[in-house]
C-alpha positions as a Python dict, from the first residue, in 0.01 Angstrom:
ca = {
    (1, 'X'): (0, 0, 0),
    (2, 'X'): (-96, 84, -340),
    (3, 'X'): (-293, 428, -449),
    (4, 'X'): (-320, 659, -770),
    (5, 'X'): (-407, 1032, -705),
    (6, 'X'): (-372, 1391, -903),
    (7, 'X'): (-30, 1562, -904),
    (8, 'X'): (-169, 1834, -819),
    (9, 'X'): (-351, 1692, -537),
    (10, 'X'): (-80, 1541, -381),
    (11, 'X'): (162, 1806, -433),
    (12, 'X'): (-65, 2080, -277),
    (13, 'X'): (-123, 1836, 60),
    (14, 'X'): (250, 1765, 67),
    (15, 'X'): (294, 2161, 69),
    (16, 'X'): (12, 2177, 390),
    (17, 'X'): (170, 1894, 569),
    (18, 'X'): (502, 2014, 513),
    (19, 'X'): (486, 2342, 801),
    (20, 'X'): (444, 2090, 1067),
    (21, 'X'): (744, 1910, 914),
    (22, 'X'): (1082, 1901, 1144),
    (23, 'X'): (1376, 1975, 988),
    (24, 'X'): (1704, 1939, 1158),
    (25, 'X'): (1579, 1701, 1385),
    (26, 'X'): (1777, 1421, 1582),
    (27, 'X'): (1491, 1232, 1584),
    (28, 'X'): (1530, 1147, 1205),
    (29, 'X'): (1189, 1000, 1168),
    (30, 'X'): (1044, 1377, 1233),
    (31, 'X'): (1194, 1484, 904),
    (32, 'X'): (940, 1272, 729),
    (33, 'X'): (551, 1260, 609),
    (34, 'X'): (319, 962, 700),
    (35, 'X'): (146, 822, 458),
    (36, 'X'): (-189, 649, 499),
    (37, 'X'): (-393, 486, 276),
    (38, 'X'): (-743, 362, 359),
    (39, 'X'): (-1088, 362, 176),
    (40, 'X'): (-1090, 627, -74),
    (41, 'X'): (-849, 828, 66),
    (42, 'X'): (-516, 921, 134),
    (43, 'X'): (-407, 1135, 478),
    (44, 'X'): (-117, 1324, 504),
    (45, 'X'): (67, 1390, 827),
    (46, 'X'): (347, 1604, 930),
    (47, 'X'): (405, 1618, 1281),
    (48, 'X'): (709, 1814, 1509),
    (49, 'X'): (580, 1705, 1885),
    (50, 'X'): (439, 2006, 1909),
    (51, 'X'): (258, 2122, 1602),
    (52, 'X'): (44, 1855, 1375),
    (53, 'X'): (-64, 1882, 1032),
    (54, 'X'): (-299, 1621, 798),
    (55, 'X'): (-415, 1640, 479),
    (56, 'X'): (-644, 1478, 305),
    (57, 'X'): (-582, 1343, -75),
    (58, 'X'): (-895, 1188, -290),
    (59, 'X'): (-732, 870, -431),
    (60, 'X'): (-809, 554, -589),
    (61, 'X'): (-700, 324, -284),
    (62, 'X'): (-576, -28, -446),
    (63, 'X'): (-434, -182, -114),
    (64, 'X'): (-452, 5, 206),
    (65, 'X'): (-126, 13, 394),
    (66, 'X'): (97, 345, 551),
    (67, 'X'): (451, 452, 511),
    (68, 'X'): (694, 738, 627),
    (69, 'X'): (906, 906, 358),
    (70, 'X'): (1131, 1135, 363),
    (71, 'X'): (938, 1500, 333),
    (72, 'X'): (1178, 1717, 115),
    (73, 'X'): (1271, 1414, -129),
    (74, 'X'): (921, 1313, -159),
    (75, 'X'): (785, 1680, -214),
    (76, 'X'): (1090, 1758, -492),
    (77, 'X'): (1001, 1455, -648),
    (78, 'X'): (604, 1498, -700),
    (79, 'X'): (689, 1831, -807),
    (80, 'X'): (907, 1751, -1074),
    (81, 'X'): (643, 1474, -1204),
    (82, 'X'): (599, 1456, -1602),
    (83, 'X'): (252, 1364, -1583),
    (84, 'X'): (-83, 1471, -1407),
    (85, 'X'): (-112, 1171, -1228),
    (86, 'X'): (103, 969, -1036),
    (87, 'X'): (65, 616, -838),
    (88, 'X'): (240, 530, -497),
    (89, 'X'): (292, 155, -381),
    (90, 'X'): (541, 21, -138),
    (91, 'X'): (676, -362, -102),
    (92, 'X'): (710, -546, 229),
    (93, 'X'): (1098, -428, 236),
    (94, 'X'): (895, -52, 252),
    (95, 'X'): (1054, 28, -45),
    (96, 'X'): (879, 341, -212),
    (97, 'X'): (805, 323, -614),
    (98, 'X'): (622, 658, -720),
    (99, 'X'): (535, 611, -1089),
    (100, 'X'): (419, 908, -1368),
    (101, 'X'): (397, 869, -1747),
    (102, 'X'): (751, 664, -1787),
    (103, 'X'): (878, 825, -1459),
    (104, 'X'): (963, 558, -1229),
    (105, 'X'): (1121, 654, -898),
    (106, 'X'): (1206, 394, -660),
    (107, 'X'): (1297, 543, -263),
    (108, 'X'): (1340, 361, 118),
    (109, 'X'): (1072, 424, 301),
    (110, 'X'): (1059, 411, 715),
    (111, 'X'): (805, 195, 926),
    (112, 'X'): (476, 417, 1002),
    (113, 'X'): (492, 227, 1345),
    (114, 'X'): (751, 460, 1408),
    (115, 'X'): (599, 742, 1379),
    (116, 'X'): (501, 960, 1708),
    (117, 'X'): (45, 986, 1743),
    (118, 'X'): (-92, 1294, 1697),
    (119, 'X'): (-301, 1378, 2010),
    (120, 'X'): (-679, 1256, 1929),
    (121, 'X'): (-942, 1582, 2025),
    (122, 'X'): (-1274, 1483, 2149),
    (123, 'X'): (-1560, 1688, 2001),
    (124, 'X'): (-1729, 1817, 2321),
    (125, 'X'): (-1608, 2139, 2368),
    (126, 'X'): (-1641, 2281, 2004),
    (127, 'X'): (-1706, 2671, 1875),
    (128, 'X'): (-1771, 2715, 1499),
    (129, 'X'): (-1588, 3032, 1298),
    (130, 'X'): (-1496, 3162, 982),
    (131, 'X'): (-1186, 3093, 874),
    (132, 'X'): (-1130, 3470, 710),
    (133, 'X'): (-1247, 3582, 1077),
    (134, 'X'): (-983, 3383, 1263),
    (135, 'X'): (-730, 3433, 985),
    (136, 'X'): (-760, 3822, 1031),
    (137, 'X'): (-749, 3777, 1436),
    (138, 'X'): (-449, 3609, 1386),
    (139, 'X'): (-237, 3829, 1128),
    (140, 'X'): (-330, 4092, 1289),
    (141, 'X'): (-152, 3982, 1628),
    (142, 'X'): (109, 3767, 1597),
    (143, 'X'): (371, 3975, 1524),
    (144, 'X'): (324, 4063, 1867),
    (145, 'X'): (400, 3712, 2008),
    (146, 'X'): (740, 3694, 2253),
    (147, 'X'): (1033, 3522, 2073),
    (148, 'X'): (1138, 3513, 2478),
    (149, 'X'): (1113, 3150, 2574),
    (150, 'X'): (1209, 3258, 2935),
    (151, 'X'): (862, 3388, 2928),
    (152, 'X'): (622, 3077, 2759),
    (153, 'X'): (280, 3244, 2823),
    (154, 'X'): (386, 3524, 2621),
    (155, 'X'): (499, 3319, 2278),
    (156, 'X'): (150, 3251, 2203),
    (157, 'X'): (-152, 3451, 2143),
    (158, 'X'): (-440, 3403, 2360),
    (159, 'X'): (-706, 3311, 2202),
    (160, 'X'): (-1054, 3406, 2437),
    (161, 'X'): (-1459, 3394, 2390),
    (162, 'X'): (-1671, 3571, 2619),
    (163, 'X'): (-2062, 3529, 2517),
    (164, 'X'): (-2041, 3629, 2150),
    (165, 'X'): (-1732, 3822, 2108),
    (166, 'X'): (-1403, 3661, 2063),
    (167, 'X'): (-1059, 3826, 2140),
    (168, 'X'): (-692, 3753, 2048),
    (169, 'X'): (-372, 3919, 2213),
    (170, 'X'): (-70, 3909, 2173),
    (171, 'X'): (195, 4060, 2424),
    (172, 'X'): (598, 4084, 2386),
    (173, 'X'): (678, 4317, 2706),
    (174, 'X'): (723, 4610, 2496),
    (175, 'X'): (421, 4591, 2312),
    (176, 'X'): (32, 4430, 2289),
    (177, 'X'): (-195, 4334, 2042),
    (178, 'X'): (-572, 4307, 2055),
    (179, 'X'): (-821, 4165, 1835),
    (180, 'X'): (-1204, 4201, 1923),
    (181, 'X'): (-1450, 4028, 1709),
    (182, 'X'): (-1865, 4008, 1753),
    (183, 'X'): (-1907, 3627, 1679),
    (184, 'X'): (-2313, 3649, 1661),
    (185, 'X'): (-2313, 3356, 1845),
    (186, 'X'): (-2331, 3332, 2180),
    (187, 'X'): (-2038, 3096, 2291),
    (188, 'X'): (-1944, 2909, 2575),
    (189, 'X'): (-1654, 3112, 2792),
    (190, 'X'): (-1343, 2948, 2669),
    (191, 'X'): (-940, 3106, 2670),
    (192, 'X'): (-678, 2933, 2572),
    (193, 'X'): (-290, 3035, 2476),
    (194, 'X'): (-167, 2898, 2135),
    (195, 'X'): (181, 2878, 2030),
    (196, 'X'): (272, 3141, 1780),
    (197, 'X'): (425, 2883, 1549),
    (198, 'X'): (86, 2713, 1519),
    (199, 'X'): (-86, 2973, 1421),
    (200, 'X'): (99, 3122, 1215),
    (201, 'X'): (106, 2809, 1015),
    (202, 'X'): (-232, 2788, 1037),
    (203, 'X'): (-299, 3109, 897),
    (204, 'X'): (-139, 3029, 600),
    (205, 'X'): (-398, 2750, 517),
    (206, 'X'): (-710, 2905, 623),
    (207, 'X'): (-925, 3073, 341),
    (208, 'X'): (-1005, 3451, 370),
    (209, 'X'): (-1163, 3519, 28),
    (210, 'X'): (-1504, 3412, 143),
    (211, 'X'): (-1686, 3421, 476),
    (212, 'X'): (-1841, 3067, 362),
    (213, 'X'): (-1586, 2878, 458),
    (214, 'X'): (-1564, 2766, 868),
    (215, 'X'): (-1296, 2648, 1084),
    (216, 'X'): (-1453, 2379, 1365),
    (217, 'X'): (-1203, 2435, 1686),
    (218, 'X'): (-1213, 2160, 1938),
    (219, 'X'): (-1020, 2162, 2245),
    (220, 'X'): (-908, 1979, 2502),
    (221, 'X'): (-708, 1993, 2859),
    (222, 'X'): (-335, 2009, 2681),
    (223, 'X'): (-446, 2075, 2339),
    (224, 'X'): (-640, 2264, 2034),
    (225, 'X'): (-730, 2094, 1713),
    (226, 'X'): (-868, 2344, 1369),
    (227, 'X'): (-1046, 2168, 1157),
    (228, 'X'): (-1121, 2272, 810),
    (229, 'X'): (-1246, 1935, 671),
    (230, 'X'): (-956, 1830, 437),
    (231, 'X'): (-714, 1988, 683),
    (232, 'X'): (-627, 1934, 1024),
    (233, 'X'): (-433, 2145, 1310),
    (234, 'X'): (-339, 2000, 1599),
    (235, 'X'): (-162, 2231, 1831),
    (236, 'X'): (-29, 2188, 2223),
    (237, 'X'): (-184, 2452, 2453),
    (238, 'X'): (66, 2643, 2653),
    (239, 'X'): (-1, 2620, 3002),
    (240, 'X'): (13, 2907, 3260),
    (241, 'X'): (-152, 3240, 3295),
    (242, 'X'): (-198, 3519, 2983),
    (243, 'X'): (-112, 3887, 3136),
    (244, 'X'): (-400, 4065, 3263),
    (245, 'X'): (-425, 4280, 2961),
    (246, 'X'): (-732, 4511, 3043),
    (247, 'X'): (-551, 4589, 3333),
    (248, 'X'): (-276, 4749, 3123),
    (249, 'X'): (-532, 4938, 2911),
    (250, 'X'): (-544, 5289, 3129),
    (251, 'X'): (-854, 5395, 3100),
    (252, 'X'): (-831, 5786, 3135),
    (253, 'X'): (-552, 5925, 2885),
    (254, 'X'): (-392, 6243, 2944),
    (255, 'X'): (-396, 6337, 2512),
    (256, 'X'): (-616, 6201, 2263),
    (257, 'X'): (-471, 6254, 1909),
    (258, 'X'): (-686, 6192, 1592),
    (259, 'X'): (-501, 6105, 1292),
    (260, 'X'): (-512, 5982, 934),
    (261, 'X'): (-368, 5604, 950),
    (262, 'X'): (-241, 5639, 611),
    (263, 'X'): (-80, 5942, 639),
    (264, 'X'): (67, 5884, 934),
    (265, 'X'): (192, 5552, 857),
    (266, 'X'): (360, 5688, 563),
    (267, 'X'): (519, 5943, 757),
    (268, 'X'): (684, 5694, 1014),
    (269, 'X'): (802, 5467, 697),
    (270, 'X'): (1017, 5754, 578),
    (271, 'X'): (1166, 5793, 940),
    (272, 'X'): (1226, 5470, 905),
    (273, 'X'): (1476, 5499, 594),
    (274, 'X'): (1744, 5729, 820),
    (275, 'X'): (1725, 5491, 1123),
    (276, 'X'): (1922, 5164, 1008),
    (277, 'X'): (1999, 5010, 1299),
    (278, 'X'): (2019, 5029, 1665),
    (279, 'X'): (1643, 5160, 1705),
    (280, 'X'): (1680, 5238, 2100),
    (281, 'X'): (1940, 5528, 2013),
    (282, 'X'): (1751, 5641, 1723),
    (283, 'X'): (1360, 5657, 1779),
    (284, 'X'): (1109, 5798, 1557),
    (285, 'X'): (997, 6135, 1806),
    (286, 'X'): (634, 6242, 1781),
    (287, 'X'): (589, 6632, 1848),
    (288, 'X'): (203, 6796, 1880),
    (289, 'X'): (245, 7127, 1757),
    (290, 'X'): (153, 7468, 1924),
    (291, 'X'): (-156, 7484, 1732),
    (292, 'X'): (-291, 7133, 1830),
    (293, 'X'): (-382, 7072, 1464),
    (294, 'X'): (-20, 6917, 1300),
    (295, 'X'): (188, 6652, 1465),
    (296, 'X'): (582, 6655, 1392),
    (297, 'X'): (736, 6310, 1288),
    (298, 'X'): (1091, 6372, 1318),
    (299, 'X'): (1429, 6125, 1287),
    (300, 'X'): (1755, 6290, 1358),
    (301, 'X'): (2035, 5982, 1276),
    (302, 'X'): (2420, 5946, 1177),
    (303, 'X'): (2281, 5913, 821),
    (304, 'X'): (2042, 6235, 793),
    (305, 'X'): (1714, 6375, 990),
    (306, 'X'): (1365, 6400, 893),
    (307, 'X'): (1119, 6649, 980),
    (308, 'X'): (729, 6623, 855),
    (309, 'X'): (435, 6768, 945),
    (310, 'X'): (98, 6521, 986),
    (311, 'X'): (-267, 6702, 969),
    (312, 'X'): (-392, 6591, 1313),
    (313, 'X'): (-613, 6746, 1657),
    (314, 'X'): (-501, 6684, 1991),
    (315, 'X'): (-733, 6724, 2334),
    (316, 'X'): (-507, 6772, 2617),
    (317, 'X'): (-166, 6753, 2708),
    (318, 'X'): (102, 6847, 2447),
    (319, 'X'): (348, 6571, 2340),
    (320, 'X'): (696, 6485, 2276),
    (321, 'X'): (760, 6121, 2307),
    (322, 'X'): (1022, 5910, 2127),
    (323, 'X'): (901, 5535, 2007),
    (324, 'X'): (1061, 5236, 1809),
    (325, 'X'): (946, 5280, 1483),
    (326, 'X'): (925, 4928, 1351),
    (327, 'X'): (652, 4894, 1644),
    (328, 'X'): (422, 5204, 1532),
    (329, 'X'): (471, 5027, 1162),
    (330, 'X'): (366, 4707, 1272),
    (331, 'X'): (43, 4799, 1397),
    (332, 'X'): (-82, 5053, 1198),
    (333, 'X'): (-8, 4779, 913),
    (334, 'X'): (-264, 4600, 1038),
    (335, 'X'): (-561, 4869, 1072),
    (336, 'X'): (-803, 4919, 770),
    (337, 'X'): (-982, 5198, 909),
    (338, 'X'): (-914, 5559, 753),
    (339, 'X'): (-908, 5764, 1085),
    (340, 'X'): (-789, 5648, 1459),
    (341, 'X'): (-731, 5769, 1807),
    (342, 'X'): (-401, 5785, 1996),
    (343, 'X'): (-380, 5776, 2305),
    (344, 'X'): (-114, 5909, 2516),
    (345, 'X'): (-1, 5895, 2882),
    (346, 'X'): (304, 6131, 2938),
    (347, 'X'): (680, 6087, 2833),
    (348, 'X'): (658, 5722, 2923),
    (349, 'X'): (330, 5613, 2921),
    (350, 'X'): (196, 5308, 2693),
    (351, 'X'): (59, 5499, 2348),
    (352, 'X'): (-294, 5300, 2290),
    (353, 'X'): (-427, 5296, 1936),
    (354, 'X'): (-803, 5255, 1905),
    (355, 'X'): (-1036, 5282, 1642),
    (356, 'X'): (-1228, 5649, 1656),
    (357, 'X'): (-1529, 5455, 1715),
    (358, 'X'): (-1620, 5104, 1812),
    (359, 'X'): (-1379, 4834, 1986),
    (360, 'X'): (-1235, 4636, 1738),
    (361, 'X'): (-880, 4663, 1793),
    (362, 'X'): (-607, 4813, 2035),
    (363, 'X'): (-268, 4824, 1970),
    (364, 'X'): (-75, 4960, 2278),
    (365, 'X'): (308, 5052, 2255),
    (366, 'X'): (582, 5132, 2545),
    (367, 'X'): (778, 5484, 2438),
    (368, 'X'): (1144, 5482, 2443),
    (369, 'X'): (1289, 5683, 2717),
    (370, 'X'): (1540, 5979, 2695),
}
C-alpha cells in the first residue's frame, strides 16, 4: 500500500474515525484504525462492535493495499507533521513508514484481515434529512438517555417517523425528552431505538450551519447506518420496546403556568449555586404566589437560601412543588423560544414543558417528594 494525501485531510478523518475508536480494549486490535487504500481514495475506519465510523480521504493511491495502526500513535503523529503533505506505504512485514518534508516515521502495523466487518446496510428502507434537523433532535434529547444498563431500551433515544413528522425521545425514569419535527415529506412509518453513544458521536460530525447539507439514514433489522457522503455511521439498533410515552403525557393539567424561559432559567441557575450536592435533600421549590402573577424560586441549603420572585400567570391550582434542579436546567437549555407553558399535576405529578403554541417539544419532569 502506497498513498500521498493532505495533512490536513488525514488528520481531520483520523479525528472522525477516532469516536468509534476502543480504548481499553482486550481485544487489542479494537484500539486501532483500518486503513484502506483503493482507487483514488483512502477510507478510514474505527470500529468498537457496536458503534462504526469511516472516513473518506482524497489521495493519490500508488498501490492499493489496507493496514491497521495503532489509532492514538498514528493520530499524534500526523498531527505533529512538519509539512502539508504526508505519504503512507507499508512493506510485506506491514511495517508502517509515514513520510513529511524530512520526517520519516517508521511504525508496526497489524493485518487488516484482523479486523472485525462493519455490518453492510442495504439501501431499501431509506428517509432523507438535514443534518442541522437531526443534529438539533438529537442535542436536544440525549441528555435524557438512561446511563441504567439494567434498563437497555431506555439508553437510547428513539428515533420515530409518522407520515411527515419525525420524533425523538429520550426517557431516564425520572425524566423525558421529546423532539417533534414537520419533515415536509411524507415518510414511510419507521421507529427505531439508537444507542446514546452513537448519536451522540454522531452529532458531533453532522453540520448545522446550513440546512443544505442531508444525512441519508438506511436501516436494517439489527442496525442503522447515517450517511453523510464522506462519512459513515454505522450503529446497532437496540432491540425491545420504547415506553409508551404519550401515554405518560396527561392530557388535562390541574395549573398551567406561563413563564419567561430566560428568566426563569436564570432564576433556577442561581438556586443552583447554594445546592452543591446531594440534590434529593436539597431541591429547587417552585411557589405560585397569592396573586397568580409571580412565581417564588426558592433554595434553602447548609450553605445559604435563595428567594426570587419570577413575573409569571397561573390558571388553576396554586403550587408548591420541590424539583431537581439540574433537570429543570437541562431542558430549558435546550428551548429557543422566549415564552412557555408549565404544566403541573399536584405535589407529585410529572411538570410538562410545552411550547405556548405549537408542538415542537415537551420536556416532562418527576417532582421530588417531601
Amino acid at each position: 500500500m502506497k498513498f500521498s494525501c493532505s495533512k490536513d485531510s488525514l488528520d481531520s478523518a483520523i479525528s472522525i474515525v477516532q469516536k468509534a475508536v476502543k480504548t481499553n480494549t482486550t481485544v487489542p486490535i479494537l484500539d486501532g484504525i483500518l486503513i484502506q487504500a483503493e482507487g483514488d481514495t483512502v477510507k478510514l475506519t474505527g470500529y468498537d462492535l457496536e458503534t462504526g465510523i469511516e472516513a473518506d480521504v482524497n489521495s493519490d493511491v500508488i498501490n492499493d493495499g489496507s493496514v491497521v495502526v495503532n489509532s492514538k500513535m498514528f493520530g499524534d503523529i500526523i498531527r505533529k507533521l512538519p509539512s502539508d503533505f504526508v505519504t503512507i506505504s507499508t512493506d510485506d512485514r506491514l511495517q508502517i513508514s509515514i513520510e513529511s518534508g524530512s520526517t520519516v516515521f517508521n511504525i508496526r502495523g497489524n493485518s487488516a484481515e484482523n479486523y472485525p466487518k462493519i455490518p453492510t446496510i442495504e439501501n431499501t428502507n431509506k428517509i432523507i434529512l438535514p443534518q442541522a434537523m437531526i443534529k438539533k433532535m438529537i442535542t436536544r434529547t440525549i441528555f435524557a438517555v438512561s446511563k441504567d444498563d439494567s434498563r437497555q431500551s431506555l439508553t437510547g433515544c428513539f428515533l420515530e417517523s409518522k407520515g411527515n413528522n419525525i420524533s425523538m425521545v429520550a426517557i431516564d425514569g425520572f425524566r423525558m425528552a421529546l423532539r417533534k419535527t414537520y419533515a415536509g415529506e411524507d415518510f414511510p412509518p419507521m421507529s427505531y431505538i439508537i444507542p446514546g453513544k452513537a448519536l451522540n458521536e454522531a452529532a458531533k460530525i453532522f453540520d448545522d450551519k446550513t440546512e443544505d447539507e442531508e444525512v441519508i439514514i438506511y436501516s436494517s433489522e439489527n442496525h442503522l447506518l447515517f450517511d453523510i457522503g464522506h462519512v459513515r455511521i454505522v450503529s446497532r439498533l437496540i432491540k425491545g420496546q420504547f415506553v409508551a410515552y404519550e401515554s405518560i403525557i396527561q392530557k388535562n393539567p390541574m395549573s398551567v403556568m406561563t413563564v419567561n424561559r430566560k428568566a426563569f432559567l436564570d432564576a433556577v441557575e442561581r438556586a443552583a449555586l447554594i445546592i452543591l450536592n446531594d440534590e434529593r435533600r436539597c431541591p429547587v421549590q417552585l411557589i405560585m404566589n397569592d396573586d397568580s402573577t409571580s412565581l417564588t424560586v426558592a433554595a434553602n441549603t447548609d450553605c445559604g437560601t435563595l428567594r426570587e420572585d419570577v413575573d409569571a400567570t397561573l390558571t388553576g391550582e396554586k403550587i408548591d412543588i420541590d424539583f431537581n434542579t439540574r433537570y429543570l436546567i437541562d431542558a430549558l437549555k435546550n428551548i429557543d423560544d422566549e415564552m412557555i407553558n408549565i404544566e403541573f399535576n399536584g405535589a407529585q405529578g410529572p411538570c410538562i414543558i410545552t411550547p405556548v403554541e405549537g408542538e415542537e417539544f415537551v420536556y416532562l419532569i418527576l417532582p421530588i417528594r417531601r
